[in-house]
N, C-alpha and C positions, 0 to 999 in steps of 0.2 A: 494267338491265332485260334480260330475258333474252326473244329472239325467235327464231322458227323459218326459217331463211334456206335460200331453194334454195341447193343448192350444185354440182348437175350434172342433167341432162335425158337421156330417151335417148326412142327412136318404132321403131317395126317395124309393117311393112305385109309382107299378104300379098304372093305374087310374085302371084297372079294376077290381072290387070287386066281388068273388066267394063267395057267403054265404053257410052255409049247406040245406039250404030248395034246393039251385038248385042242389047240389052235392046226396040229396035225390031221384030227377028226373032221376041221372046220374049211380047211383051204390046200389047195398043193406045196405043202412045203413040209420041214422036218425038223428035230431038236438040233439035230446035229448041224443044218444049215442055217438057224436062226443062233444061235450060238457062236458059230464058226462067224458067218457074217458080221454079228452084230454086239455077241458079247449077253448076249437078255436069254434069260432064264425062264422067266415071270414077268408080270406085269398084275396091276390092281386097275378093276373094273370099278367105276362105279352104280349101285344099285340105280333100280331106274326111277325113283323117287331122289333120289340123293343131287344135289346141285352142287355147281359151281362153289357158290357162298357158302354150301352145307361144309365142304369142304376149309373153304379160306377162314372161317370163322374157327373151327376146332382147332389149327394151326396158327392163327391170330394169339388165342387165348394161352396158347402151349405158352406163344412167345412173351406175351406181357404178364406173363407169371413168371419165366424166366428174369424178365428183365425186374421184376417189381415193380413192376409200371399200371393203373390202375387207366381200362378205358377212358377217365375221363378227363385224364392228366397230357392224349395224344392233341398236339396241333397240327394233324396231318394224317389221312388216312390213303395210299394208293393201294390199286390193287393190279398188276399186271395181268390179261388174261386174253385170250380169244375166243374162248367160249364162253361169252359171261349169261347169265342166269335170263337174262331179259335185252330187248335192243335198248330199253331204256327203262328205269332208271337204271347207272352203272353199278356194277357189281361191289364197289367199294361205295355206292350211298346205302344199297341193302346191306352191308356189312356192317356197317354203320349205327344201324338204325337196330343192328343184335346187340350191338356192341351196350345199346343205349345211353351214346352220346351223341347229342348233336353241336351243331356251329362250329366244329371246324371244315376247312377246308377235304373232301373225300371226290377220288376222279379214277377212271381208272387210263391204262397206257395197253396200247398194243400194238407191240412189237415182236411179235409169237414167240419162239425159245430165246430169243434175246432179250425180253421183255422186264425180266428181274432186274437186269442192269441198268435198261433205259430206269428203269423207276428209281432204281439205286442212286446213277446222276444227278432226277431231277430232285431225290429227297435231299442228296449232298450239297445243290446250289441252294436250296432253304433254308436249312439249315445254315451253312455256311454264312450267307446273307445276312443273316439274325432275324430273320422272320417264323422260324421254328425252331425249338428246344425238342420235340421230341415227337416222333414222327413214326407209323407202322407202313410196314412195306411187303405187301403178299403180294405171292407168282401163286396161280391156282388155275386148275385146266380138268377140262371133262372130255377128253378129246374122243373117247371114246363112244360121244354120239354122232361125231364127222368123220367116222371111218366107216368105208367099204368092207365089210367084211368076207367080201368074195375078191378081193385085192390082196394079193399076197407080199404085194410091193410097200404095201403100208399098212396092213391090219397088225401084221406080227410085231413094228416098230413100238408105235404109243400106247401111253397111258395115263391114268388119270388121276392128281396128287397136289396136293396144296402144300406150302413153306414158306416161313414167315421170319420177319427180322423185325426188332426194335432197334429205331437209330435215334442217336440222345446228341444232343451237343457237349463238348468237351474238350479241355485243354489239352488233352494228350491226342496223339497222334491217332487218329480212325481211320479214314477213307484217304486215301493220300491224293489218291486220282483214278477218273476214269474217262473212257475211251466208246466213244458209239459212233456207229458208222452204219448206211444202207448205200444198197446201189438195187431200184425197182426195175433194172433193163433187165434182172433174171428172174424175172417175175413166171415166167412161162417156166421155170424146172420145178418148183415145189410151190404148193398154190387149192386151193379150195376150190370147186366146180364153180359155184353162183355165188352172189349174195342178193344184198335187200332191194340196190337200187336198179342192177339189174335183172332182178328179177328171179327168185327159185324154179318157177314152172318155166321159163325161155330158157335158162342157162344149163339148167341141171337136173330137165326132167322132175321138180319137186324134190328133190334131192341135194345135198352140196356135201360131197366126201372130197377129204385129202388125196391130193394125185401128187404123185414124184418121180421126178426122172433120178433115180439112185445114184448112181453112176459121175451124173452131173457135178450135183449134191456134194458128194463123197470129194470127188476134186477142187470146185470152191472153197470148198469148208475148209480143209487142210492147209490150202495156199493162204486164205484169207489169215484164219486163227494164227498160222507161223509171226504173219506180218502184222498183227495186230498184240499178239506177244514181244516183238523188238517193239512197239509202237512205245507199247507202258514201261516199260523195262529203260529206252532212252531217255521219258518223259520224266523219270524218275531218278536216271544219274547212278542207277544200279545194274550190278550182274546178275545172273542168271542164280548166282550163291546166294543171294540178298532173300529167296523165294522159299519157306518153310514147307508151302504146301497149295498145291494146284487144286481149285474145286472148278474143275470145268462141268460144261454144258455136259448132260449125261441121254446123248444122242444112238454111240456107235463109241465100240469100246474101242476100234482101229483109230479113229479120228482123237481121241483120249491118247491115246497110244503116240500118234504123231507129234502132237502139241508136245507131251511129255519128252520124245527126243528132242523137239525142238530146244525145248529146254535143259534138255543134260541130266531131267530130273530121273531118280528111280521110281518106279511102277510102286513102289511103297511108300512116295511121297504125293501122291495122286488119290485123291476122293474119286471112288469107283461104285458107284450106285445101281448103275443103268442095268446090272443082271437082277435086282430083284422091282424094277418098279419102270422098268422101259423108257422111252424120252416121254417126258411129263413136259415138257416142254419150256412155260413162263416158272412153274414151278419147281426144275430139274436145279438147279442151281441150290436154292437155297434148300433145297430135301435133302441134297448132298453137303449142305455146309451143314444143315442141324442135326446128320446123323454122325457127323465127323467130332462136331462140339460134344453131343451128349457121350459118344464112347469114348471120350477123353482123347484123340490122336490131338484137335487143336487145341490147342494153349491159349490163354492169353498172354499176350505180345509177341506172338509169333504173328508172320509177314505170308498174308495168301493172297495168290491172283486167282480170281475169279474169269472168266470167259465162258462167251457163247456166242451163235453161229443159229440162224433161223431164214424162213421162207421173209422174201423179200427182195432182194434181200439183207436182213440187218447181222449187226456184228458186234459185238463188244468187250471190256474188259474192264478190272478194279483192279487194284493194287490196295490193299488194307491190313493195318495192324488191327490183330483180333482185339 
């Protein structure tokens, strides 16, 4: 049997660090209530020349150094993202074109903070298939140009960060399975002002910031994620024991927190990110699996569920030996 196995990780954050004491000078709120709420510390701006790709490229390269893997050896280039560099070309044909390889297959997926995973999926059915041997997979986000910053309901949340996977095919066990799911009727809780084809000047004033009903949010997310944790865990014929290490969506350290009892797991067996680099969103997942690899907590052949929880709204999950 043939499976989709990481084989190297990489992460890139901006240099620029936003703490909450300066986002307290910026908007009505405070350290101790962005904290308390949310678990975030910090966050990483990106400068205002710095892009999307600027990003997914320097965490690209982390990765296929890690892996040994030479740009011109990938038969697959995605890139997950919402805020990609251009409406067209996709942010994974520019990455591409750094990378300076052309003729394979590069597209990108958006799924907002769920987005890692959908790519995750669609690289494990190619893989799987035998139509790709080896395949790069970025979540990379600038989110920080579609936020309000007179919004205190979502400026203190995001931030802006790329993370990148090398998946190789292989005999031994990788991706076991994975799990995606939307439901668009909640489309009104967490959602962008405008876009292209309706129009920026009708819909959002020239303007298109992230709006959220928190509240809402915070109660799907938990209901959803529980049910999407028994989801993979049945699919798979395993307990709750079977799981080394949880790298969820790094949104809201409460929502972390919940999945985590859901699983019986201890708060030490939990990749917890989101206090220095905020929800990153397509990128949150894998910034927390490559900072979990490089300081040594995952192992290889240890067994990690991945999950995430995004506007849409989409949902997901992996079950993988590292």
């Amino acid at each position: 049997m043939t499976y989709s196995r990481i084989t190297g990780t990489g992460g890139c954050l901006p240099e620029r660090v936003l703490t909450n004491a300066e986002l307290e000078r910026m908007v009505d709120t405070s350290d101790e209530w962005i904290r308390t709420r949310t678990g975030i510390r910090e966050r990483r701006i990106a400068a205002p020349d710095e892009t999307t790709c600027d990003l997914a490229e320097r965490a690209a390269r982390q990765a296929l150094d890690a892996a040994g893997v030479a740009p011109s050896e990938l038969d697959l280039i995605v890139v997950a993202t919402t805020t990609p560099d251009k409406v067209f070309p996709s942010t994974a044909c520019l990455l591409q074109a750094r990378l300076g390889v052309g003729g394979c297959p590069a597209f990108d997926i958006q799924a907002v903070c769920t987005g890692f995973l959908y790519g995750m999926t669609v690289v494990d059915q190619f893989i799987r298939s035998g139509t790709v041997r080896r395949a790069l997979l970025v979540g990379a986000e600038t989110l920080s140009r579609i936020l309000d910053w007179t919004d205190r309901a979502t400026c203190v949340l995001f931030g802006d960060g790329a993370g990148a996977v090398v998946l190789e095919a292989s005999g031994e066990p990788g991706v076991l399975s994975t799990h995606i799911h939307a439901d668009g009727a909640y489309e009104h809780l967490l959602a962008v002002d405008g876009g292209i084809s309706q129009g920026y000047e009708r819909v959002a004033g020239g303007n298109a910031y992230i709006r959220m009903q928190g509240n809402e949010v915070f109660r799907v997310a938990v209901n959803t994620l529980g049910s999407i944790v028994d989801e993979t865990l049945e699919a798979n014929g395993v307990t709750r024991d079977a799981i080394d290490w949880l790298v969820p969506h790094q949104a809201n350290v409460r929502i972390i927190s919940a999945t985590a009892k859901k699983l019986k797991l201890p708060m030490d067996r939990v990749v917890v990110t989101v206090d220095v680099h905020g929800n990153t969103s397509a990128a949150s997942v894998p910034l927390a699996l490559d900072t979990a690899v490089r300081d040594g907590r995952v192992q290889r052949g240890q067994r990690l569920l991945l999950e995430a929880f995004g506007a849409g709204f989409t949902w997901g999950a992996a079950y993988l030996v590292y």
